[in-house]
C-alpha positions, 0 to 999 in steps of 0.5 A: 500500500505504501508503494503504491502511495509513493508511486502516486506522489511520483506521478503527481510531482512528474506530471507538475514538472511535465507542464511547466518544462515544455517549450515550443519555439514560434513558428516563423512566418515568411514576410510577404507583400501581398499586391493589392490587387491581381494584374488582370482584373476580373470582370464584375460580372465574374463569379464566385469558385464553388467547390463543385466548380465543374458545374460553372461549365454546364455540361452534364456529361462533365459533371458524371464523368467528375463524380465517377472519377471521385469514387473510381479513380485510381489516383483517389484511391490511392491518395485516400489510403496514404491518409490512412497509413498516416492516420495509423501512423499518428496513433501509433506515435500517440500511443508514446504518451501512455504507459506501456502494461506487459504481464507474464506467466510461467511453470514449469519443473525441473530435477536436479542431482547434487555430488551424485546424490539422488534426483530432486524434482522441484517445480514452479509457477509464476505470474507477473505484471509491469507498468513501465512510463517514459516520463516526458518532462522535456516534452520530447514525446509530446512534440514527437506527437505533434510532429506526427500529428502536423504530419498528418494534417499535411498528409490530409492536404496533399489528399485535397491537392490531388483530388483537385488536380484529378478532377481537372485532369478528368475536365481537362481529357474530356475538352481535349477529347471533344476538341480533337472530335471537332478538328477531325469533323472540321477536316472531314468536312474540308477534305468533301470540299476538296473532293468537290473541288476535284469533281469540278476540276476534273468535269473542267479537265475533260472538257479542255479548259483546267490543265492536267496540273490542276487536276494533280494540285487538287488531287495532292489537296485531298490527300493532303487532307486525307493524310492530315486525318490519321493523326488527328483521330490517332489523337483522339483515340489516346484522349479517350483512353486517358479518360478511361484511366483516370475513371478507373476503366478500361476503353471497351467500357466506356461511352461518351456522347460527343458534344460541340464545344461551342455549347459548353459555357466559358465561365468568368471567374471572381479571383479574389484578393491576392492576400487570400491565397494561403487559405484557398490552396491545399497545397500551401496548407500542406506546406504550412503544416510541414513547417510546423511539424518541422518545428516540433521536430527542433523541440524534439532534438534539442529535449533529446540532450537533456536526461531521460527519465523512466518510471516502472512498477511491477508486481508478481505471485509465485508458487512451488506447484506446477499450474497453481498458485495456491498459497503463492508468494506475493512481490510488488516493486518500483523503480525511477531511472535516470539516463543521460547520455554522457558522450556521443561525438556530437550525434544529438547536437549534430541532430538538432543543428539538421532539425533547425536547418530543415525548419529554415529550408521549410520556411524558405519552401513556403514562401516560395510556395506562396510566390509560385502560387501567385504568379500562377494566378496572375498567369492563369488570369492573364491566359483567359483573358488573351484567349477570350479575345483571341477567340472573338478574333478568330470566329470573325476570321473564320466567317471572312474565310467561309465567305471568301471560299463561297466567292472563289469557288463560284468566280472558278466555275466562272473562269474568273480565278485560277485554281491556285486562289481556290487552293488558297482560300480552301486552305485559308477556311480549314486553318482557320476554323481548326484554329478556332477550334483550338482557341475554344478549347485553350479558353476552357482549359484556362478556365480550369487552370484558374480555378485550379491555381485559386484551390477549386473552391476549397478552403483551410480551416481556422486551425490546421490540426482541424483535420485530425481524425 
């Protein structure tokens, strides 16, 4: 009874000592002059990124293959398991703070001839229980804990950052896909022009008044057009295999309705203010929470010079019959160690020195972070912007060029023009209109990008550790 008095006492002295030794250095935050405002202003119109952002785009066909991607996708599943292998991981390091219970039992007999006498048999049996405590007075454990714990939060972060990157990944395979169907309908409808083309050159030739030459630039216009075909569904075909993939299917699997792209809206989006980048991003969470648990890291080495402290009790019956402890001695203990570590060639100095370096090298990544994230805006902004306009330019070329093929076509039937005009104006209306279908796809994608570089709708916690399980 008195040991187990004491053994409180102890406890009650190592726990008042616990809470008034632990240190934690502040965590240093990178100076940073936030601009006012982003170089390309947004229209006011512009609206705000929701966490569903794919719905801005209004097309149906995007929003299942998003939601089959969430719940199939290779890359989230696997993201989702390094959650929980970290998850694991903090409960294991948890489980330092608490006493560790081991018990044992034995029996057995054993014989015994002293000088050669007679055998003596002599058996026992034992059972005993231990409870051994490494008293963290220097709080090395509990920011061994919290290490792990910011670990975690950054674990779950990157999960985040790489959901958001799947999901524009999928939004960007699906407008690639769509765009290369258009540019292989736009040549297909080309190359029937030059095959009508051809037909009037050859009812020309056979009549006396086109040249033989006419007929061979013609003929090599529509192979030209034929062989620029192959590719281009080449192109095609390996677009809607990386869909598969990232749906988690295979090819045979999947079907998908093609859509035009000029009927998937373009949506304006509200930037926001540069200064709110930090909680918008995934990724610069991730980054913050890694330099605090570099930070507990430091405290970690640095408590790891001062002397460990143990603490253990045990107890334990024993008897002189096998597989009984009837009338069994009894026996209870306890013990407080004391380990310090007098020499080691400057190993846990050297330790510590690595951990303060890590935490500075962090602190630069952050702020680095932060940098990158900020021009990515500007250049996400900037790109939507140039692409928007590029893209009104370019559906009034494509018009001039329809009209301009129209007129040349007809003024060669005529006899007006030669054949070279009418080559030239076919070639001007194809590059034209694959151009245009280009550009819209370059404004879809910029949009994605941008909602991408402003985190997708996400948005930190008011404390990391939020996230904890």
């Amino acid at each position: 009874m008195a040991s187990l008095k004491t053994l409180s006492s102890l406890a009650l002295l190592v726990s008042l000592t616990v809470s008034g030794c632990r240190h934690y250095d502040a965590v240093e935050q990178p100076p940073l002059d936030y601009p006012a405002q982003w170089q390309t202003v947004t229209d006011a119109d512009a609206i705000q990124v929701q966490r569903e952002w794919w719905d801005s785009f209004q097309a149906p066909q995007l929003n299942a293959l998003i939601a089959e991607a969430l719940q199939n996708s290779p890359d989230i599943l696997i993201t989702a398991e390094r959650v929980r292998q970290a998850e694991l991981q903090l409960r294991s390091t948890g489980a330092s703070l608490f006493p560790s219970l081991s018990a044992s039992a034995s029996t057995g007999s054993r014989r015994n001839r002293p000088d050669g006498g007679e055998w003596q048999d002599s058996d026992s049996s034992s059972l005993s229980l231990g409870v051994n405590y490494e008293v963290d007075v220097w709080g090395r454990v509990a920011a061994g804990v919290a290490s792990a714990r910011y670990g975690f939060a950054a674990t779950r972060f990157d999960q985040e950052a790489a959901t958001l990157s799947i999901t524009a990944s999928v939004a960007n395979a699906w407008f690639q896909w769509l765009s290369l169907q258009a540019r292989v309908a736009t040549a297909r409808e080309n190359l029937a022009i030059a095959e009508g083309i051809e037909r009037v050159v050859r009812v020309r030739y056979d009549n006396g008044v086109a040249s033989a030459a006419d007929l061979s630039r013609q003929r090599s216009s529509v192979l030209s057009l034929q062989s620029s075909l192959l590719p281009l569904e080449l192109q095609s075909r390996q677009a809607f295999s990386a869909i598969a993939i990232l749906l988690g299917r295979t090819t045979e699997s999947l079907q998908l309705a093609s859509v035009a792209l000029q009927d998937i809206r373009v949506p304006m989006i509200d930037a926001g203010l540069p200064a709110d980048i930090i909680v918008r991003r995934p990724d610069l969470a991730s980054a913050e929470a890694q330099l605090y648990a570099a930070n507990a890291n430091v405290t970690a080495a640095r408590t790891a010079l001062l002397p460990g402290i143990s603490l253990s009790g045990s107890g334990g019956l024993s008897g002189s019959d096998l597989f009984s402890l009837a009338s069994a001695s009894q026996s209870v203990g306890w013990s407080l160690s004391l380990a310090q570590t007098l020499f080691d060639g400057g190993r846990l100095r050297n330790q510590v020195a690595i951990s303060e370096s890590r935490r500075v090298e962090l602190v630069e990544s952050y702020r680095k972070a932060i940098l990158v994230a900020l021009q990515e805006v500007d250049n996400a902004l900037d790109s939507a912007a140039t692409f928007d306009g590029q893209e009104t330019q370019q559906t009034e070329i494509v018009n001039e060029a329809r009209r301009t093929l129209r007129l040349t076509e007809v003024r060669y039937r005529e006899g007006s023009d030669d054949l070279l005009s009418l080559l030239d104006a076919q070639r001007s209306l194809y590059q034209a209109e694959d151009s245009l279908v280009q550009l819209r796809v370059s404004r879809l994608n910029a949009a994605i990008n941008l909602y991408k570089t402003l985190g997708g709708g996400w948005s930190k916690p008011e404390n990391t550790l939020d996230v904890l399980p």
